[in-house]
C-alpha positions, -999 to 999 in steps of 0.1 A, spaced: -655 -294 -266 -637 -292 -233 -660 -269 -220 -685 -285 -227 -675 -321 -212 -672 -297 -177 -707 -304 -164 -709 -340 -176 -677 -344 -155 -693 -331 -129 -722 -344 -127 -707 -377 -128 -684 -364 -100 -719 -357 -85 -734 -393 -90 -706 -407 -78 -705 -389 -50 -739 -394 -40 -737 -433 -50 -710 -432 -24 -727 -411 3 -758 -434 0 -735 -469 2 -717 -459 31 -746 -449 48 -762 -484 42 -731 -497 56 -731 -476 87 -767 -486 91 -762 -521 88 -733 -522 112 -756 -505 138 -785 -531 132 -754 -560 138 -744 -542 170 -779 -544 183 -785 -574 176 -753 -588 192 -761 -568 223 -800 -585 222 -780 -614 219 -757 -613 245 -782 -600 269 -808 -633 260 -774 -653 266 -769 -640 300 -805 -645 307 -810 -681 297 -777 -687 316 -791 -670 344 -824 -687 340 -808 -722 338 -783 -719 364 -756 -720 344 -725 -697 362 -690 -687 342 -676 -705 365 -694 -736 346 -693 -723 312 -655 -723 317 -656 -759 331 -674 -768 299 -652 -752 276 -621 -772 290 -640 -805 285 -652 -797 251 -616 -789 242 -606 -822 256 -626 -840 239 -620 -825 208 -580 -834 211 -590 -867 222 -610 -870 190 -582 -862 167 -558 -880 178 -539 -903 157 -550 -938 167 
């Protein structure tokens, strides 16, 4: 019986194996669709920025009043 339970084992080995193979290249794929799409996202960010005038130097200034504001909102009254 124990020889005969070999290829079983290994074909399940097998499946496995492939089941694995086939995830992980799934993954890897849908990591590199995320990457791209960040990159197309980052690059229409800098050109509506661009397009709109809007500088880091401004996106900065921005930032430090939204964060104002938020404390200013949470404060205990």
């Amino acid at each position: 019986m124990g020889d005969g339970q070999m290829p079983q084992e290994n074909q399940a080995e097998d499946d496995d194996a492939r089941r694995v193979s086939a995830f992980q290249a799934r993954c890897a794929a849908v990591r590199q669709q995320t990457a791209d799409e960040m990159a197309r996202l980052a690059a229409r960010r800098s050109s509506l920025q661009a397009q709109l005038g809007i500088t880091t130097e401004t996106m900065a200034r921005w930032r430090v009043e939204h964060e104002r504001m938020l404390q200013q909102a949470t404060k205990p009254t």
